[in-house]
N, C-alpha and C positions, 0 to 999 in steps of 0.2 A: 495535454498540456506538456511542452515540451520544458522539461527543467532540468539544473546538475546533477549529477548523485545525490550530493548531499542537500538539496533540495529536497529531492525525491523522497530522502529517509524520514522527513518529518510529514509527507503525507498519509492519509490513510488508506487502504487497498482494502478492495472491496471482496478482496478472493481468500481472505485470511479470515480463518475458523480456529476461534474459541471453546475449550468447553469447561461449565460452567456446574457445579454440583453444589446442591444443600439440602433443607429435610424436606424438600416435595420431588425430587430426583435429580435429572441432569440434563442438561440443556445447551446447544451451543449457537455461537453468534459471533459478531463482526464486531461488535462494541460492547460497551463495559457498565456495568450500574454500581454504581458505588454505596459503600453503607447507608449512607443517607436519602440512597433513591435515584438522587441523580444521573442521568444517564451520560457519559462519556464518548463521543462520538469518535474518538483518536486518542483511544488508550496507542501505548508502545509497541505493547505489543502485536496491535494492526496496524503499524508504519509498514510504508514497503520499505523492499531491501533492496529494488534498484538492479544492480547490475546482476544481484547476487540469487535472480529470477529468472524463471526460462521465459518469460513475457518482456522482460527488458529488450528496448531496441534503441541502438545507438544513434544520434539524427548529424550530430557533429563528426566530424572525421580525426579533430586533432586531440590530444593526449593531453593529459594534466587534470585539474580539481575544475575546470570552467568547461571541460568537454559538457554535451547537454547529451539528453538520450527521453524515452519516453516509455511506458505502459505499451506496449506491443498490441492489447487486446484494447485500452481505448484510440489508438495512433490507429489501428485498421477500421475501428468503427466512426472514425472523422474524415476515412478516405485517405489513407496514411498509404505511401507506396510498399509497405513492409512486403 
């Protein structure tokens, strides 16, 4: 999916590890379960961070906040020229 930066930062990335401790040990993961159970599929802390990734690839050429760019590791798996 090609989108801005700042698009990008409200998505989730599926390569970012959690860990997770309570009284049965510790545990890590990609998503979040909240006191009530709930499970959180795009906690914050699994947003990607876009350029600020060695998997970012840029697809626009020009500069500013609308430049577009993509997930480097799903852009090659769609047949992406990366």
């Amino acid at each position: 999916m090609i989108v801005t930066e700042a698009q990008a930062k409200t998505l989730w990335c599926p390569l970012v590890r959690m860990a997770y401790f309570d009284k049965q040990g510790a545990a890590s993961g990609n998503c979040d379960v909240e006191a009530n159970g709930t499970i959180n599929r795009n906690p914050v802390d699994s947003h990607c961070i876009a350029s600020d990734c060695m998997c970012w690839v840029w697809v626009s050429t020009h500069t500013g906040p609308e430049r577009t760019g993509c997930c480097g590791v799903a852009h090659r798996r769609i047949g992406g020229d990366v």
